[in-house]
C-alpha positions in Angstrom: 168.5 13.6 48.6 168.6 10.0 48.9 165.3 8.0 49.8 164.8 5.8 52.3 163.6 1.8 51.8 160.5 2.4 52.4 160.2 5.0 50.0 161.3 2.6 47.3 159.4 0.4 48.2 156.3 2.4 48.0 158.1 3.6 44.3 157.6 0.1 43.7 154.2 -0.8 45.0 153.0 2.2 43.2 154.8 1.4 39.5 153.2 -2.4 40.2 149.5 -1.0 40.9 150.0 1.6 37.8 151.1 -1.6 35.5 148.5 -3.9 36.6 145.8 -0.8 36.1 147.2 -0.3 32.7 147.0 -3.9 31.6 143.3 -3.8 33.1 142.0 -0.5 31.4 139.5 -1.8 28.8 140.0 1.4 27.0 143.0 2.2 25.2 143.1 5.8 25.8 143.1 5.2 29.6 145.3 2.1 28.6 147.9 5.0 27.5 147.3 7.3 30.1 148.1 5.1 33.0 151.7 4.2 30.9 152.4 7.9 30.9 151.9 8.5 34.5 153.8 5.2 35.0 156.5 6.6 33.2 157.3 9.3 35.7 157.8 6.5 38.0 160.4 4.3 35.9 162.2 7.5 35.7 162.5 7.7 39.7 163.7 4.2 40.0 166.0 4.1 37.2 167.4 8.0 38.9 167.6 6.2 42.6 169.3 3.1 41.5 166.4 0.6 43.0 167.7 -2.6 44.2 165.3 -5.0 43.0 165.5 -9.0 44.6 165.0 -11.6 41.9 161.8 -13.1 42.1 160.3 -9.2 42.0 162.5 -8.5 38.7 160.7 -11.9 37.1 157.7 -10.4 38.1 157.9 -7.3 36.6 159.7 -8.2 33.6 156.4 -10.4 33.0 154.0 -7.6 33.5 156.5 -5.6 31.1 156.1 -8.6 28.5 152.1 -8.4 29.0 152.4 -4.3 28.4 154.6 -4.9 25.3 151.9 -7.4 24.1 149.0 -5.3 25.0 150.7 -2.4 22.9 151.5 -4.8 20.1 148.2 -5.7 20.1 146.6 -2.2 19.8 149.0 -1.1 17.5 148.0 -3.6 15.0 144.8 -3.0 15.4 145.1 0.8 14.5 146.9 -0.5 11.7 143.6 -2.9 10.6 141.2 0.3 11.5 143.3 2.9 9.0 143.8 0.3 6.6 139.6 0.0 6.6 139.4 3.6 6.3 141.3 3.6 3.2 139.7 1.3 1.4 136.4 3.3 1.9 138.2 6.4 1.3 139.3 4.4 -2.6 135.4 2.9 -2.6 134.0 6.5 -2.2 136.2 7.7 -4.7 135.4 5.0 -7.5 131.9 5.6 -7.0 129.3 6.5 -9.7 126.0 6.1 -9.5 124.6 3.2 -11.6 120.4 4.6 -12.0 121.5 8.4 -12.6 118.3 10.6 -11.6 116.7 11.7 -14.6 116.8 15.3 -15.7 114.7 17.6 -13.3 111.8 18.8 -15.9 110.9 15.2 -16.3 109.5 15.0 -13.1 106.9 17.8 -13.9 104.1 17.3 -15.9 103.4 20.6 -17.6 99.6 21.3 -18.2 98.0 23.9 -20.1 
């Protein structure tokens, strides 16, 4: 069943709004979420063939180049957060207490 244009264009509306909501999500699991439901859509217009006019195709390709930074961005900082957690993991691991306790009885005084 082949859509009409104003189904695509709604396709397209709809993948634009996704995009922009994705690029604005200060959080990046609803950062993710929104490029998974976009996802669905990409596979629509890529299955219908969507002719695209130029100056739309420059403007998505630039809020695809904005997603791709975003990710890059998030994936290096995952990268910073495990490296953190390994170096605490390696701290916790060398550690030894410098003052031991002493031993238990010592804190007892033992009268008559």
């Amino acid at each position: 069943m082949k859509m009409d244009k104003e189904e695509y264009k709604r396709l397209l509306v709809e993948f634009k709004t996704l995009t922009i909501a994705a690029l604005e999500a200060t959080n990046i699991d609803d950062f993710i979420k929104i490029l998974i439901e976009r996802d669905g859509l990409i596979k629509k217009i890529v299955r219908e063939n969507i002719e695209v006019d130029t100056e739309e195709i420059v403007y998505l390709r630039d809020l695809e180049e904005r997603v791709i930074e975003r990710l890059e961005t998030e994936r290096k900082n995952i990268i910073e957060y495990i490296g953190e957690i390994g170096e605490k993991k390696r701290a916790i691991r060398k550690y030894t207490p410098k003052f031991p306790f002493p031993p238990m009885p010592t804190f007892f005084e033992k009268k008559g």
